[in-house]
N, C-alpha and C positions, 0 to 999 in steps of 0.2 A: 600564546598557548593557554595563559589563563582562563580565557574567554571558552576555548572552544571545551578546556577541560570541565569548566562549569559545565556545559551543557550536554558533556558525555557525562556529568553525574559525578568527575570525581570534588573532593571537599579540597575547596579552594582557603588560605587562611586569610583572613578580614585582619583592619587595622584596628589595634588595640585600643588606638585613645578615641576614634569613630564610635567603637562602640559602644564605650564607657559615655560619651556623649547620647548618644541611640538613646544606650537604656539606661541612664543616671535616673529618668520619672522612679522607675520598681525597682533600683537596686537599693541593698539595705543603707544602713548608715556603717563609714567601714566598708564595705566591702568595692573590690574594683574587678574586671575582665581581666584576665590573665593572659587567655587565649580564645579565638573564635572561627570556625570552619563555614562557610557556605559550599552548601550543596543546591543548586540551582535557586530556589525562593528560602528553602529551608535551612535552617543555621543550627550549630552546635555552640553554645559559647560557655567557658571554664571561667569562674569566677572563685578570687579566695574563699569562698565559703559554699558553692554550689555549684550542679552544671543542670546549666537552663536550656531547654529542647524547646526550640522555635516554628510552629508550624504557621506558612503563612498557608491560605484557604482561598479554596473560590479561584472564577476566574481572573480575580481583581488584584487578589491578595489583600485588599483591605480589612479580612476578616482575619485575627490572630491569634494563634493559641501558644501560652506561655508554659512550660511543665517545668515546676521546678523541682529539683531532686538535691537533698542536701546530702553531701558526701559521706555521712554515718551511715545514711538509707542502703548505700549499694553496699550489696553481700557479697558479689562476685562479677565481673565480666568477662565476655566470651567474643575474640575474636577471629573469623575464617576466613582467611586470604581466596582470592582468587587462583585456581589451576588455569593449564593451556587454553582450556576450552573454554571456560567458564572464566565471566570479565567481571562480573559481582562477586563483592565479599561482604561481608554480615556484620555487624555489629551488634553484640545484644547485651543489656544489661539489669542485672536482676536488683530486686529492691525487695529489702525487707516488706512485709504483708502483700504481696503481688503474686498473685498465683501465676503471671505469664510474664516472661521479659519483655522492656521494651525495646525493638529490636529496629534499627536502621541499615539499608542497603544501601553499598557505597560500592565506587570502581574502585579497584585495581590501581594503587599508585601510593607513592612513598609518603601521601598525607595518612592514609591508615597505619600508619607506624607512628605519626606524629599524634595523633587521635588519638592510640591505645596508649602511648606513653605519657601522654599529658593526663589521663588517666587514671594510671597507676600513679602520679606524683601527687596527684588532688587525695586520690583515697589513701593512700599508705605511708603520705606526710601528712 
């Protein structure tokens, strides 16, 4: 099921010490991966001190884009589940000096609970 949910888009969760190895090059000194979602190429990963938005690119993926967002930065997040019809749900989050959220579309499935909750423990602890 994990395989095929990857590829209907929902955020599958990665192994914690993988990724700490992955991205030990750019993480701070101090800091480690808490938690980390893949959505097909693209990753969410929670870090004690930041949540880094991973975009890979191209047809190759060899191009990559890092967005790091330290947790003082978000003002507020917003998340809208999936109805009947409708299999996408939204994730969007705002950042102090950003006039537009930056917003990720995810399925439908019990990781968007674990997503917003890991979330709310980064920003409001």
């Amino acid at each position: 099921m994990g395989f095929l949910s990857g590829l209907m888009g929902n955020a599958s969760e990665v192994d914690v010490g993988q990724l700490n190895e992955d991205l030990g090059p750019i993480l701070a000194t101090n800091e480690g991966v808490e938690l980390g979602f893949k959505l097909i190429r693209d990753m969410i990963i929670f870090t004690n001190k930041r949540m880094i938005l991973i975009d890979k690119q191209g047809m190759t993926g060899k191009r990559v884009e890092y967005h790091s967002i330290p947790y003082p930065a978000i003002t507020h997040f917003k998340v809208e589940t999936s109805g009947h019809f409708d299999l996408d749900s939204e994730l969007k989050i705002y950042i102090t000096g950003a006039d537009e959220p930056i917003s990720r579309e995810l399925r439908a499935g019990d990781d968007i609970v674990a997503i917003q909750k890991t979330l709310a423990n980064c920003i409001f602890n």
